[in-house]
C-alpha positions, 0 to 999 in steps of 0.5 A, a space after each residue: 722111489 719115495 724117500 718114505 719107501 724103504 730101499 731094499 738093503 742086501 747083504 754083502 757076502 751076507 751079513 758078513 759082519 757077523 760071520 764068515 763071508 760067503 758062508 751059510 752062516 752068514 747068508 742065515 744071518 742076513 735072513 735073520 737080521 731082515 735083509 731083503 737080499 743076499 749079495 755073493 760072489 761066483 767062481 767055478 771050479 775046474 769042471 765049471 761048477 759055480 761055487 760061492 767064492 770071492 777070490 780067484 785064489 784060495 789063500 786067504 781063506 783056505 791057506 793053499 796056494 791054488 787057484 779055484 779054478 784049478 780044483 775039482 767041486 769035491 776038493 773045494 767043498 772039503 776045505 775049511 775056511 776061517 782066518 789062519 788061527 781059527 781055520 782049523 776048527 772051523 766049520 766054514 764050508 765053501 757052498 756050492 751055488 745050486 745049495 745057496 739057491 735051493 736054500 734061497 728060493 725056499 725063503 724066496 730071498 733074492 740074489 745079487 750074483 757078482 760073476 767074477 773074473 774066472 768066468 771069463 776062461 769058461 763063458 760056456 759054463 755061464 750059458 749052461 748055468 743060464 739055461 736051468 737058473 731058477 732064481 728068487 724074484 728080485 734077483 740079478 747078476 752084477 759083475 766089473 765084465 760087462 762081457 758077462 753081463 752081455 751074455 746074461 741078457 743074450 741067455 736070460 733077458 728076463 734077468 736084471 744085470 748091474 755093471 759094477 763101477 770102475 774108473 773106467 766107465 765111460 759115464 756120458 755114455 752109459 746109455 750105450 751099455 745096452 745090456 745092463 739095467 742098473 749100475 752098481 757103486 762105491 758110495 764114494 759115487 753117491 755125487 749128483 754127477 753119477 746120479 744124473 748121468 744114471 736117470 739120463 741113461 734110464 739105469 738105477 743104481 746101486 750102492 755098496 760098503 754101506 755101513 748105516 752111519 750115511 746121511 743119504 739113507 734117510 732121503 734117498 737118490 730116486 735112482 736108488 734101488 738097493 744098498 749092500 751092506 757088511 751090517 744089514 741090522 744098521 743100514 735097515 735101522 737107519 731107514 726106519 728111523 727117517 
């Protein structure tokens, strides 16, 4: 990709920055300020209904001591989410995924859906998920399980799937990842060693915690195809400034 092209910026959490990540109001933002996707994070509930979540367990955000997994869909969607002082008054709902993705396909907006770990427990709730998804063009799985991934291409070979980075990746050998089109890092990776290893493997990459201040948007990796970012506004911003 040319330095001179602008690489797609997706918003993580939305624009989580600015309001409650996960939330409407946050992916609304991301539209506004001109992302050009939304990154956000899938659990299921205890049906196995996706709903857009980041962590296993409610506590941080709703104040209960329970997992996800351990409510029905109609209990998650009645809490309100915020920090302990404001979640009283808050507004904040937890969405379920088929909202999010009837409302970004109607601003043909696309996706990075990170399948976290719950899904794990209830594989077969992915693979219904697969059967009837109708995504954004542009859009694609991430997830740390490249189990999941696996079963994203079985099901869906249409749909781009992106490992997320950990120490454990095994980088000389990433072209054994057959299932994955793309990997997803840290920006602390932003080093020619990974990004080698990522054109030797025929995989582009991905950056995330991107705040807009990196030296590196302005002249861009090839393999670099997106940054997901807490501040859309900035990293496009920067981008336009090179």
């Amino acid at each position: 990709m040319s330095s001179q092209t602008s690489i797609p910026v997706f918003a993580h959490r939305g624009a989580s920055a600015y309001a409650l990540e996960n939330s409407f109001r946050a992916f609304e933002k991301a539209l506004e300020l001109g992302a050009d996707g939304i990154e956000l994070d899938i659990q299921l509930s205890k049906e196995g209904i996706p709903v857009v979540y980041h962590d296993p367990q409610l506590s941080r955000l709703v104040g209960i001591n329970k997992l996800v997994n351990e409510c029905t869909v109609e209990e998650l969607l009645s809490f309100k989410l915020g920090k302990p002082w404001r979640r009283f008054f808050s507004s904040y709902k937890i969405p379920t995924l088929d909202a999010v993705l009837a409302w970004a396909n109607s601003h043909q907006l696309p996706l990075n859906i990170e399948l976290k770990s719950t899904i794990l427990n209830n594989k077969n709730a992915l693979i219904q998920m697969l059967h009837q998804l109708i995504l954004p063009v542009g859009s694609h799985f991430s997830s740390f399980h490249y189990e999941l991934l696996e079963i994203v291409k079985q099901y869906r070979s249409d749909v781009e799937t992106a490992l997320i980075a950990t120490k454990k990746l095994k980088w000389d050998l990433l072209s054994d990842y057959k299932a994955i089109d793309s990997v997803h890092m840290h920006k602390r990776y932003y080093k020619p060693r990974f990004l080698e290893a990522c054109v030797a493997s025929d995989k582009a990459c991905r950056f995330y915690a991107i705040d807009g201040n990196e030296a590196f948007l302005t002249n861009p990796h090839p393999s670099v195809i997106g940054w997901i970012t807490d501040y859309p506004d900035k990293v496009i911003a920067k981008q336009h400034r090179q």
